[in-house]
MARKOL-119027 format. One line per 5 residues: number of its first residue (from 1); their letters; for each residue x, y, z of N, C-alpha, C. Coordinates in steps of 0.1 Angstrom, whole numbers. Example, Ala and Ser with C-alpha at 12.3 -4.5 7.8 and 13.67 -1.06 7.14 Angstrom:
# MARKOL-119027
1	as	132/-57/78/123/-45/78/132/-33/78 ~ 128/-22/71/137/-11/71/129/0/79
***
This chain:
# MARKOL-119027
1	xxxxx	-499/766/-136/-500/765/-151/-486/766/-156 ~ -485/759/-164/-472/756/-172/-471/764/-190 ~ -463/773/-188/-464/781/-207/-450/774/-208 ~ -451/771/-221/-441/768/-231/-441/780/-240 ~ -429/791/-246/-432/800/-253/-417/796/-262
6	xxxxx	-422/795/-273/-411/787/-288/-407/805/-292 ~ -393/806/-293/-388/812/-300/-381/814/-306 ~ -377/823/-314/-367/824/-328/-359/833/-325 ~ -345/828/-329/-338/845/-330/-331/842/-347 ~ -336/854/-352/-333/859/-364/-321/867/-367
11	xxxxx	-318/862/-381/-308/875/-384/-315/883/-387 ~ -303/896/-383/-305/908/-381/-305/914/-393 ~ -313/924/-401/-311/924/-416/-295/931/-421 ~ -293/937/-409/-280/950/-411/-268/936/-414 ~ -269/923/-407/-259/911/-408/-263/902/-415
16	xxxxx	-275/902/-423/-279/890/-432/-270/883/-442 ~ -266/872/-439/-258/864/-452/-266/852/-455 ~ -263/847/-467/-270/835/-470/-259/825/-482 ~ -261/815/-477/-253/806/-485/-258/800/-499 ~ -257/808/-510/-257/805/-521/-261/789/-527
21	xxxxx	-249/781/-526/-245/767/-525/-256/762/-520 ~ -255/760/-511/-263/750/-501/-278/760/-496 ~ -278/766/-505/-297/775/-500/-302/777/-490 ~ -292/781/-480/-297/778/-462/-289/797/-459 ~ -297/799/-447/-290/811/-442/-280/803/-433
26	xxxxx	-271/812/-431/-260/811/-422/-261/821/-410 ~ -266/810/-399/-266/818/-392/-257/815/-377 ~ -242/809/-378/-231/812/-373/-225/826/-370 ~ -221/830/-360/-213/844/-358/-219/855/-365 ~ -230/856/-363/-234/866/-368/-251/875/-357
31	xxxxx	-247/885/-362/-259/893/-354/-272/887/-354 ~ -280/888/-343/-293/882/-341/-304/883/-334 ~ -314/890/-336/-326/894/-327/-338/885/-324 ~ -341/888/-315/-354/878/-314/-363/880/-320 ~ -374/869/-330/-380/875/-338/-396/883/-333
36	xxxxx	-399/893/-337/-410/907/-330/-420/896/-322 ~ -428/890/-336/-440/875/-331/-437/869/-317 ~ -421/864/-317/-422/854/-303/-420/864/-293 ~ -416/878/-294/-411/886/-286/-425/889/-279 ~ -434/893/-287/-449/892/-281/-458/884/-277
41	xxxxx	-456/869/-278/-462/862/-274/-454/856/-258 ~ -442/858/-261/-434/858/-244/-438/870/-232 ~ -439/883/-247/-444/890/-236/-458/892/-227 ~ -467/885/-234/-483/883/-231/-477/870/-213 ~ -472/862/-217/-467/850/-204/-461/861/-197
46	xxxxx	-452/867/-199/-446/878/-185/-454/890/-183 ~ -463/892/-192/-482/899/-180/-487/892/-175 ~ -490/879/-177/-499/870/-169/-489/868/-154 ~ -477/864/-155/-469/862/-148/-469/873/-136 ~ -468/882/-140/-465/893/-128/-476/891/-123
51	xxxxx	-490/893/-122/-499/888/-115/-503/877/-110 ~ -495/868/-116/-503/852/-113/-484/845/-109 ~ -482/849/-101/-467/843/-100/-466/827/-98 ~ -474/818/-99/-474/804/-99/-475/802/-113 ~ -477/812/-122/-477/807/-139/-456/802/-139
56	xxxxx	-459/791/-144/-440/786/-147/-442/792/-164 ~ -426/798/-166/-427/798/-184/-411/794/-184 ~ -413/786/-193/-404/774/-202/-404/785/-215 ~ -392/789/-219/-385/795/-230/-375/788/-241 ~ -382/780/-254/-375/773/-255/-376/775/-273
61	xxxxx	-364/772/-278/-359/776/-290/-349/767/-300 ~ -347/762/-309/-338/756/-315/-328/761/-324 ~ -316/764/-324/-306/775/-329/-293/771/-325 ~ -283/775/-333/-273/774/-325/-263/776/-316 ~ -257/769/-309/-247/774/-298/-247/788/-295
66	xxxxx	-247/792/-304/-237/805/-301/-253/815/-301 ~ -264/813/-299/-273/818/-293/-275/819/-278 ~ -269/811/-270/-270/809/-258/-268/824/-246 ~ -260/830/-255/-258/841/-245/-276/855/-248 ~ -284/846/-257/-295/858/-256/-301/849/-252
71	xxxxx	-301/838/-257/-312/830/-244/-313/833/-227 ~ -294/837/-224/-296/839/-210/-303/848/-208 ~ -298/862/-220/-309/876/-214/-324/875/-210 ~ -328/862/-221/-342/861/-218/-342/857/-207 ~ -340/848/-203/-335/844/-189/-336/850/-181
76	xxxxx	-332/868/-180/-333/873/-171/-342/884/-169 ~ -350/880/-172/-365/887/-175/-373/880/-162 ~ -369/870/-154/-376/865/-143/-383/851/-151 ~ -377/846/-165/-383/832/-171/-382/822/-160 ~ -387/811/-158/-379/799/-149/-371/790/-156
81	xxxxx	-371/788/-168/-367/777/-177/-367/782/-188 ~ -349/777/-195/-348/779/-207/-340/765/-213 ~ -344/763/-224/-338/752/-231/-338/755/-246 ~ -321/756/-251/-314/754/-263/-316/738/-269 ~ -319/735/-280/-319/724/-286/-315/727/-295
86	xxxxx	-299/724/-294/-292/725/-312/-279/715/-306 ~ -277/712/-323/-270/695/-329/-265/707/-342 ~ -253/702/-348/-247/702/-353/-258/697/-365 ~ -261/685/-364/-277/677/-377/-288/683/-380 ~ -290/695/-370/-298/704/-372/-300/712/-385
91	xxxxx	-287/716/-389/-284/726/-398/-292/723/-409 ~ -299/731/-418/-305/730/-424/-317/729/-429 ~ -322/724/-415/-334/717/-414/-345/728/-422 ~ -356/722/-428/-363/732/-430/-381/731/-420 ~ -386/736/-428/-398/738/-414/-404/723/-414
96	xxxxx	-406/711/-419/-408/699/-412/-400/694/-403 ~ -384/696/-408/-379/686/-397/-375/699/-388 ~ -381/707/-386/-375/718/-373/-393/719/-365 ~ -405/714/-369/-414/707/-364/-413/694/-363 ~ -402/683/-365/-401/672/-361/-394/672/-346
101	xxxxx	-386/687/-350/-371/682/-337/-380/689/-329 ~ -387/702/-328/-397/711/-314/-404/700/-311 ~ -408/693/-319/-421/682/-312/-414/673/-306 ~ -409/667/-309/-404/657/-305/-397/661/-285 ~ -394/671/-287/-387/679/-271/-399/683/-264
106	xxxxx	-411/687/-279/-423/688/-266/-431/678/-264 ~ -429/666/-271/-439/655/-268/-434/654/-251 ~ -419/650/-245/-414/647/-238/-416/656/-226 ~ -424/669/-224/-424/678/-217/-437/683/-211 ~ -439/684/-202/-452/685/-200/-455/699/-196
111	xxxxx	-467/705/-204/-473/714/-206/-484/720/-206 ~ -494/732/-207/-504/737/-207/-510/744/-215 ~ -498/752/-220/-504/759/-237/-485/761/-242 ~ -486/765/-249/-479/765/-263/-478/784/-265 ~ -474/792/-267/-475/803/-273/-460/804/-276
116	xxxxx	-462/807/-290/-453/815/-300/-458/825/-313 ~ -447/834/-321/-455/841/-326/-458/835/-339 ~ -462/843/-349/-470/838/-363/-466/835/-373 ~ -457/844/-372/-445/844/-389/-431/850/-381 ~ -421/845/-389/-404/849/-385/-403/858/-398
121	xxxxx	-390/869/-395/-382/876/-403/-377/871/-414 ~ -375/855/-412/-368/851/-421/-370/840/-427 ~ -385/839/-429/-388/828/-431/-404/836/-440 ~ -412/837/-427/-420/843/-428/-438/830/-433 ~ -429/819/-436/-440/804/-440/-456/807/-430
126	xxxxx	-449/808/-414/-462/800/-404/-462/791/-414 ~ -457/779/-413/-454/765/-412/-452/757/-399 ~ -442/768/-394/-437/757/-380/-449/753/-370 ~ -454/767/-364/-468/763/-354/-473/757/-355 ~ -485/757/-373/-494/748/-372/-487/732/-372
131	xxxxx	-479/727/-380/-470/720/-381/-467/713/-364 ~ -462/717/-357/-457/713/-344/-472/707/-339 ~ -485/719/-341/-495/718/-330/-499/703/-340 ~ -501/697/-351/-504/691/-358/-497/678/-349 ~ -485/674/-350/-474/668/-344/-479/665/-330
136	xxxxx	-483/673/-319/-486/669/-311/-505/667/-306 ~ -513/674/-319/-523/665/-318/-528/676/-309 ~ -529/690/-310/-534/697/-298/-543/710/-310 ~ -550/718/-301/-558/727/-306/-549/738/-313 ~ -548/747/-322/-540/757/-328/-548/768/-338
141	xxxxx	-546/779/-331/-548/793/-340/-537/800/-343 ~ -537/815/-353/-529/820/-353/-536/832/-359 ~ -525/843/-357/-528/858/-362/-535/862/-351 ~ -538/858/-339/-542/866/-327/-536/874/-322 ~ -542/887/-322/-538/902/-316/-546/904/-307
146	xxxxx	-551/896/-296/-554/894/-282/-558/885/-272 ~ -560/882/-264/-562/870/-254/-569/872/-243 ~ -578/872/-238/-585/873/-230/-581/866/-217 ~ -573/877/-211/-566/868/-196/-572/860/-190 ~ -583/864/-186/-595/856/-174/-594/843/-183
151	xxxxx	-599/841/-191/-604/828/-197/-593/824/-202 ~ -584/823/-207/-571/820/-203/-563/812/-194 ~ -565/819/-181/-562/815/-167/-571/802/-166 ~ -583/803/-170/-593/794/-166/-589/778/-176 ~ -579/785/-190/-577/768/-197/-591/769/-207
156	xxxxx	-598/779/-207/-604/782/-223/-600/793/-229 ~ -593/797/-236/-586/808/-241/-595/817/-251 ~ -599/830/-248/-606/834/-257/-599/843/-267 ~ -598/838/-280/-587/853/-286/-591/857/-295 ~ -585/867/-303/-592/876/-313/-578/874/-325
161	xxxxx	-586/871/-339/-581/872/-349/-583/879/-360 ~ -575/890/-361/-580/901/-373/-577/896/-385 ~ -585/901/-394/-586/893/-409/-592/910/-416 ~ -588/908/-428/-587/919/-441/-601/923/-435 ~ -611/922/-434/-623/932/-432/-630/931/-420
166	xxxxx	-629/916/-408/-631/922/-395/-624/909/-383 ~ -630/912/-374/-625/907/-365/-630/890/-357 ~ -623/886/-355/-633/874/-351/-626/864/-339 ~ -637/862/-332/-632/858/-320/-632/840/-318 ~ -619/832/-315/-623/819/-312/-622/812/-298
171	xxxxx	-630/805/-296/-621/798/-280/-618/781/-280 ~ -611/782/-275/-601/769/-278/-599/762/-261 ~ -599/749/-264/-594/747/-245/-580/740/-247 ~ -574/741/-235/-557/733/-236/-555/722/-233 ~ -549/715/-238/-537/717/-243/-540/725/-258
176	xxxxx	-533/734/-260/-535/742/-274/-520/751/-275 ~ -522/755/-291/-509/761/-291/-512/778/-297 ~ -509/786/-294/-513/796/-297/-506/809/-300 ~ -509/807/-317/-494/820/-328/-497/833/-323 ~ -490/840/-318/-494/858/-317/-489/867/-327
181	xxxxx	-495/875/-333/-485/886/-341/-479/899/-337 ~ -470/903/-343/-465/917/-337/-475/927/-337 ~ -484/926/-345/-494/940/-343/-506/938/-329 ~ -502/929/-319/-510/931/-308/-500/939/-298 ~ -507/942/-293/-502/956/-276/-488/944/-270
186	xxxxx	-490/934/-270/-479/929/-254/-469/928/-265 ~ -459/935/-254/-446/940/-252/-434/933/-244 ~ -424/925/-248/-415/920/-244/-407/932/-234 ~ -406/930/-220/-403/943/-209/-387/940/-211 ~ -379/949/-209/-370/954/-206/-362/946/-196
191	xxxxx	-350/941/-194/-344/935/-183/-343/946/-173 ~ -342/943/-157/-344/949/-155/-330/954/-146 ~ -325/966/-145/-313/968/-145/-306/961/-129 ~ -308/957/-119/-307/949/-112/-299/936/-116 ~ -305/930/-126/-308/915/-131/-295/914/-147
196	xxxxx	-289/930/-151/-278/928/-162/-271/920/-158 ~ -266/912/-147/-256/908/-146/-262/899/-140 ~ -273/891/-142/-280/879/-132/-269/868/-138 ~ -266/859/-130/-265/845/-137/-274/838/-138 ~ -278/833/-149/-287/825/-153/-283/810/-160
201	xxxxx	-271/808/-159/-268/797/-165/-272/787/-158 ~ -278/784/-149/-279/771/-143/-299/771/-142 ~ -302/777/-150/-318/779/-157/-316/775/-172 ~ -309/774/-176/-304/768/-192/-301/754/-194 ~ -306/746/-198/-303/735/-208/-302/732/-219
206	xxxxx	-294/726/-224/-291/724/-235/-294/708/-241 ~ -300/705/-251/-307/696/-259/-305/693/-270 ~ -295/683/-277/-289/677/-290/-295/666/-289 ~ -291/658/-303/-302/649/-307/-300/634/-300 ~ -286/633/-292/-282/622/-284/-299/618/-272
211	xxxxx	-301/627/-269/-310/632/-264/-327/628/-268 ~ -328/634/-279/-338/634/-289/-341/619/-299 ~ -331/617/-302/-327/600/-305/-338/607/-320 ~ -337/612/-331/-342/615/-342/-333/607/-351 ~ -340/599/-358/-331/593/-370/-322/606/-381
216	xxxxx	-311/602/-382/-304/617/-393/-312/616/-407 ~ -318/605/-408/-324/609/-425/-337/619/-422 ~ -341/621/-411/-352/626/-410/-354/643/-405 ~ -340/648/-404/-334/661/-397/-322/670/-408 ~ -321/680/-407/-307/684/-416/-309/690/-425
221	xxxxx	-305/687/-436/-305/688/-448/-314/675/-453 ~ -306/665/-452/-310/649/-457/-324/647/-456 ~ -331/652/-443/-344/653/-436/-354/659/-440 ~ -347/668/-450/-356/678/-455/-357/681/-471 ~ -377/674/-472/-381/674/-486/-378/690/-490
226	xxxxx	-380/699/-488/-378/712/-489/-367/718/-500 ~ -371/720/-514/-357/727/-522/-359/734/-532 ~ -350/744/-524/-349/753/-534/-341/755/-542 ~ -349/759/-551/-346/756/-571/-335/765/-572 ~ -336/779/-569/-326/796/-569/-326/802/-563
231	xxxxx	-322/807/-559/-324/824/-550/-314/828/-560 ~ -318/843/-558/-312/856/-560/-315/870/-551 ~ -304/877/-550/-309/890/-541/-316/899/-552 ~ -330/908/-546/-340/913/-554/-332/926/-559 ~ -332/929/-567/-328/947/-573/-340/953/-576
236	xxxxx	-337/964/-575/-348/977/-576/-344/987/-588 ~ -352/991/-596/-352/1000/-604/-350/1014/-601 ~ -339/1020/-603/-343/1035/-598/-356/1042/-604 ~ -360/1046/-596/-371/1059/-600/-368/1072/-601 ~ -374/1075/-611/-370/1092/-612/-379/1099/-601
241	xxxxx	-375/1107/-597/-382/1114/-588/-384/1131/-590 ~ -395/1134/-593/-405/1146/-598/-409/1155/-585 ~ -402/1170/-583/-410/1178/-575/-411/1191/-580 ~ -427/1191/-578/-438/1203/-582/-441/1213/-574 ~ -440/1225/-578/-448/1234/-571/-457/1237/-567
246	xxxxx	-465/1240/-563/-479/1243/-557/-483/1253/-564 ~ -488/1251/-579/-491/1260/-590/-498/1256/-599 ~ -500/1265/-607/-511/1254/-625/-500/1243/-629 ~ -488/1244/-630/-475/1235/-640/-480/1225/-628 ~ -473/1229/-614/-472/1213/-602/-489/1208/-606
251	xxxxx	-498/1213/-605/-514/1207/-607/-514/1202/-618 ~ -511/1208/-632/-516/1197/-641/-505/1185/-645 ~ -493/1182/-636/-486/1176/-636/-486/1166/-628 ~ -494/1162/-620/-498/1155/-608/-510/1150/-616 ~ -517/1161/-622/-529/1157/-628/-526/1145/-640
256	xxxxx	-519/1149/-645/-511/1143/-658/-507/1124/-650 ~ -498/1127/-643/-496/1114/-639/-506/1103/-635 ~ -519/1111/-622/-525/1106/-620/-533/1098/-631 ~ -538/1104/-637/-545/1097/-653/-540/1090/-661 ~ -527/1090/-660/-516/1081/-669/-518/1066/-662
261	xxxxx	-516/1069/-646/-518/1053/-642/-527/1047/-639 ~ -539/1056/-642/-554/1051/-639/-564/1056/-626 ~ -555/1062/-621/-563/1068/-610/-574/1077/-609 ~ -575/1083/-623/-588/1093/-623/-588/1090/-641 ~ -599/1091/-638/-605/1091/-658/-611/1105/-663
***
């Protein structure tokens, strides 16, 4: 069995910049984590993996250069295959043409399921998944906080999607693509201290658009209908902040508030 697991690495909020001008984050030389969603849906492939050691996982992501050195970490988790796809034409792209350039690398690749996670840090759309699974024409859920290994293994995937008041189960067969969120149990494991110092670069490839052969009007900035009108960073109001005693004054002063905002009549 062949997993493809799509992932992101985000800025870090402690390093967040964003380019005013041009309405795009910047994310050159700067801090970056992998986002929680794909962190969990890679780590569901490396449970299956430890028990099923013929599962191959393909780790693959679009970002820049200078992500390469976490790609290798991932790398060293026991992945078989990792592939960077970043172009300079990339930049900007917004979630069509970053579902044209993933598809387009996974039309060319042959695969069995698809797992990534649901929403990014920095984005947060879930655009891209459905988008990509759309692109290639395959089955696609999201918001699953579990997976039913056996059926799974078997190429009918049974998963569970939580929703505001209950739970609901779908099954899908593969080729399919399938979003995880961070509130399920799998856990991206720890490298393992042996492996800090694996070389991994010769499990790494790298994929620009010489490659990809994507027309430039259709990638970038240029590529992308997507625009935003403004941004601004959000401010907050200070709040006054009130502490009461545990007495008649603190009680009818809690009581006071509460009624003021509607909480009791």
């Amino acid at each position: 069995m062949k997993i493809i697991c799509l992932l992101k690495f985000v800025p870090d909020v402690d390093s967040f910049e964003y380019d005013y001008e041009k309405n795009v984050l910047v994310r050159e030389n700067i801090k970056q984590i992998l986002n929680p969603d794909d962190a969990c849906a890679l780590g569901f492939a490396l449970k299956l993996k430890k028990t099923n050691p013929d599962i191959e996982i393909e780790a693959v992501t679009m970002a820049p250069y200078s992500v390469r050195n976490f790609m290798e970490d991932v790398l060293r988790r026991r992945i078989d295959k990792g592939t960077l796809i970043s172009d300079p034409l990339f930049a900007g792209s917004d979630t069509l043409a970053t579902s044209l350039i993933l598809g387009t690398y996974l039309r060319q690749t042959p695969y069995d399921v698809i797992l990534t996670g649901s929403q990014t840090l920095d984005g947060d759309t879930a655009q891209v998944p459905a988008q990509i699974a759309e692109f290639l024409n395959v089955s696609y859920i999201s918001g699953i906080t579990k997976i039913d290994e056996q059926s799974f293994l078997q190429g009918t995937p049974q998963v569970e999607v939580d929703t505001e008041n209950h739970t609901d189960i779908y099954e899908l067969t593969f080729p399919s693509l399938l979003a995880v969120r961070r509130e399920s149990k799998y856990r991206l494991p720890f490298v393992r201290f042996a492996d800090l110092e694996l070389d991994v670069s010769g499990q790494l490839q790298i994929i620009d658009n010489q490659i990809l052969n994507i027309s430039p009007d259709k990638i970038g900035l240029r590529g992308s209908p997507t625009r935003v009108i403004k941004t601004y960073p959000q401010t907050y109001e200070n709040k006054e902040k009130i502490i009461v005693q545990n007495d008649e004054e603190g009680i009818e002063t809690v009581y006071c508030f509460l009624k003021e905002k509607g909480y009791i009549k």
